[in-house]
N, C-alpha and C positions, 0 to 999 in steps of 0.2 A: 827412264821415265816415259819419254814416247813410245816404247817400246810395251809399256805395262797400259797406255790409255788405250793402244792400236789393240791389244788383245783384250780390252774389256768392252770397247764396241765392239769386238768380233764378238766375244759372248752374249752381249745386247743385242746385236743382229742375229744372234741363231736363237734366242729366246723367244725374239719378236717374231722369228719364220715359225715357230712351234705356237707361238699363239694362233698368229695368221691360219694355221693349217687345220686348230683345233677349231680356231671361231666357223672357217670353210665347212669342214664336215659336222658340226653343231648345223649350221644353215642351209645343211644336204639334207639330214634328218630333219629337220623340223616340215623341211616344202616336202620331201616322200609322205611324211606323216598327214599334213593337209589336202595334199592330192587324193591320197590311198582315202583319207575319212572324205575326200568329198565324191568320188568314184560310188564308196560307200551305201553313203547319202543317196547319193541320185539311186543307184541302184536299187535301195532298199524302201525309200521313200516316195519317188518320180514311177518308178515301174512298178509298182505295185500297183497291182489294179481290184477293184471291187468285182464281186461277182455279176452286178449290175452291170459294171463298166463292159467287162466281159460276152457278156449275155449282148450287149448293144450292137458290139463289134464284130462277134460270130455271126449276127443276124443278117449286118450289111449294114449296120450305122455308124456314123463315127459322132467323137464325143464330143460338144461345144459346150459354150460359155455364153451365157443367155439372162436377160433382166426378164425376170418372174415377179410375182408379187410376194408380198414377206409369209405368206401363209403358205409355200408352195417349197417343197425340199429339194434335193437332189434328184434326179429322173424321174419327172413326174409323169403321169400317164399322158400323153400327148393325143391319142383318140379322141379325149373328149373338148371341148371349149371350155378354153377360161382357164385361167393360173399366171399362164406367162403373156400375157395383156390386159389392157383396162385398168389399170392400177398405174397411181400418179409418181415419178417416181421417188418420191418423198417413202411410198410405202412399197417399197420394189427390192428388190438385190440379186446378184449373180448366181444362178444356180445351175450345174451342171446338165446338159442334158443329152439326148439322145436324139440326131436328126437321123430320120432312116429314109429320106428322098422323097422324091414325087409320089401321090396316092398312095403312100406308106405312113403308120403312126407306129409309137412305142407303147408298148400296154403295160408297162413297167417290169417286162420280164423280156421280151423281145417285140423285133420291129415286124410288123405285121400288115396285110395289106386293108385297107381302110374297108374295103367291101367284105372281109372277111371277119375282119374287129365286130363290123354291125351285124352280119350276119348271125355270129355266135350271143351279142350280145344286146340285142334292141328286137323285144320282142314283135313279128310281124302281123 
């Protein structure tokens, strides 16, 4: 009799190590799978960049985060006055932009020097 209880916990104890083992490698796959999709992610969604984005950064700008007014998109032309000030910010929000440094603007293709923006484009 004690002899049949000691060999049926030994069977319930190796049952219980084959779950253990199975639940382990279920919750190995599952974190590879969330990792790999978030690697993914970043990769496919974070680094992808716009050709604007692009165009910024080859030029010598880097990309900020800036309160514009709500009529004002994504990289707005920064050579001229107006878009991203003067607006309350009731009627404002975050819009991507393009600083290219001192006596530099973005003309929404690249960053350009501000004497040569008005040069080409304010007739004399």
């Amino acid at each position: 009799m004690v002899g049949g209880i000691i060999s049926e916990c030994n069977q319930i104890k190796k049952s219980m190590q084959k779950i253990t083992l199975i639940l382990v490698v279920i919750l190995i796959v599952i974190a590879l799978v969330i990792i790999c999709g978030g690697i993914f992610a970043y990769k496919y969604f974070v680094t992808q960049q716009s050709e604007v984005e692009k165009n910024c950064l080859s030029s010598g700008g880097r990309i900020i985060t800036e309160l514009c007014c709500n009529s004002v998109d994504d990289f707005p032309n920064t050579c001229f006055m107006g878009g991203c000030g003067g607006c309350s910010l009731l009627n404002s929000h975050l819009v991507k932009n393009c600083d290219c440094g001192a006596d530099k603007c973005f003309d929404g293709k690249a960053c350009v020097s501000l004497q040569e923006f008005f040069n080409k484009n304010i007739p004399q």
